[in-house]
KEDRENDO-788123 format. One line per field, with one value per residue (C-alpha): y, z, x. Coordinates in Angstrom, 1 decimal. Layout:
N
Y <- [Y:...]
Z <- [Z:...]
X <- [X:...]
***
This chain:
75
Y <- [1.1:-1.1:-2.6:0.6:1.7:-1.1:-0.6:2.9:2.1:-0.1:1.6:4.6:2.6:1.4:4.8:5.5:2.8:4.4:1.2:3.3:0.3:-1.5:1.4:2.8:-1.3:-0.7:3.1:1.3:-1.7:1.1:3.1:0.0:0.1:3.6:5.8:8.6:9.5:12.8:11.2:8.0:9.9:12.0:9.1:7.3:11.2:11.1:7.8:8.3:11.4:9.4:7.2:10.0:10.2:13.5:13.7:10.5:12.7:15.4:13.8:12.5:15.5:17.0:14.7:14.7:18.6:17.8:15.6:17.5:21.4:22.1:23.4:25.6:28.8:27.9:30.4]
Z <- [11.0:8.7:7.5:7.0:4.4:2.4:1.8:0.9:-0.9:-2.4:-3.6:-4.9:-7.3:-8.5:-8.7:-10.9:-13.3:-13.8:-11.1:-8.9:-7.6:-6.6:-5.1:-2.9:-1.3:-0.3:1.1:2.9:4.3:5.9:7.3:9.0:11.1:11.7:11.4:12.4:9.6:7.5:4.6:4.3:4.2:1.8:-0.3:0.2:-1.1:-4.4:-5.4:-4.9:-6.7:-9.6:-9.9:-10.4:-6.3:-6.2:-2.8:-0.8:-2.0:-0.5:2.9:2.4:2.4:4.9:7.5:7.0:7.1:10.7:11.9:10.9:9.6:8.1:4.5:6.2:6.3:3.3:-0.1]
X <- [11.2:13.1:10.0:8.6:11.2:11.3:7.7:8.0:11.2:8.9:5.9:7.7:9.4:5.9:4.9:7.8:6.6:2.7:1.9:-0.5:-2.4:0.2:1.8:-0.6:-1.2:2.7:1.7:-1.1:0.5:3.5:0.9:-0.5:2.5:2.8:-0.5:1.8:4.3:3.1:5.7:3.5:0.2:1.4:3.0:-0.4:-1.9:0.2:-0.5:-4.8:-3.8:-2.4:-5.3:-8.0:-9.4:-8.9:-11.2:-9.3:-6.1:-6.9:-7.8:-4.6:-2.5:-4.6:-3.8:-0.2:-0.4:-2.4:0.4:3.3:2.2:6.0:4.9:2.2:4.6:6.1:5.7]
***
């Protein structure tokens, strides 16, 4: 798990700094090791997002939202 959060420590410091590319390889390289995080699917969502793939976003989001539905109810 460790490894995990340096990764995502990681990549959202690159998203801070407009690095979406490099970003989303650190989204991708968590997710390796854990498919089944909603955070990192949705971490991996914003930075696809940023770069203009709206439709790999979305896929994105959705499967976090199929892992973990917590926002559903929300307003």
């Amino acid at each position: 798990m460790e490894k995990i959060q340096e990764l995502v420590s990681q990549g959202k410091a690159l998203l801070e700094d407009g690095k979406f590319d490099d970003a989303l390889g650190f989204f991708e390289q968590a997710l390796l090791l854990n498919q089944d995080d909603p955070d990192l699917w949705n971490y991996k969502g914003i930075a696809l997002r940023s770069l203009g793939r709206y439709q790999e976003a979305m896929d994105c989001f959705n499967k976090s939202l199929n892992i973990d539905p917590r926002d559903r109810n929300s307003s």
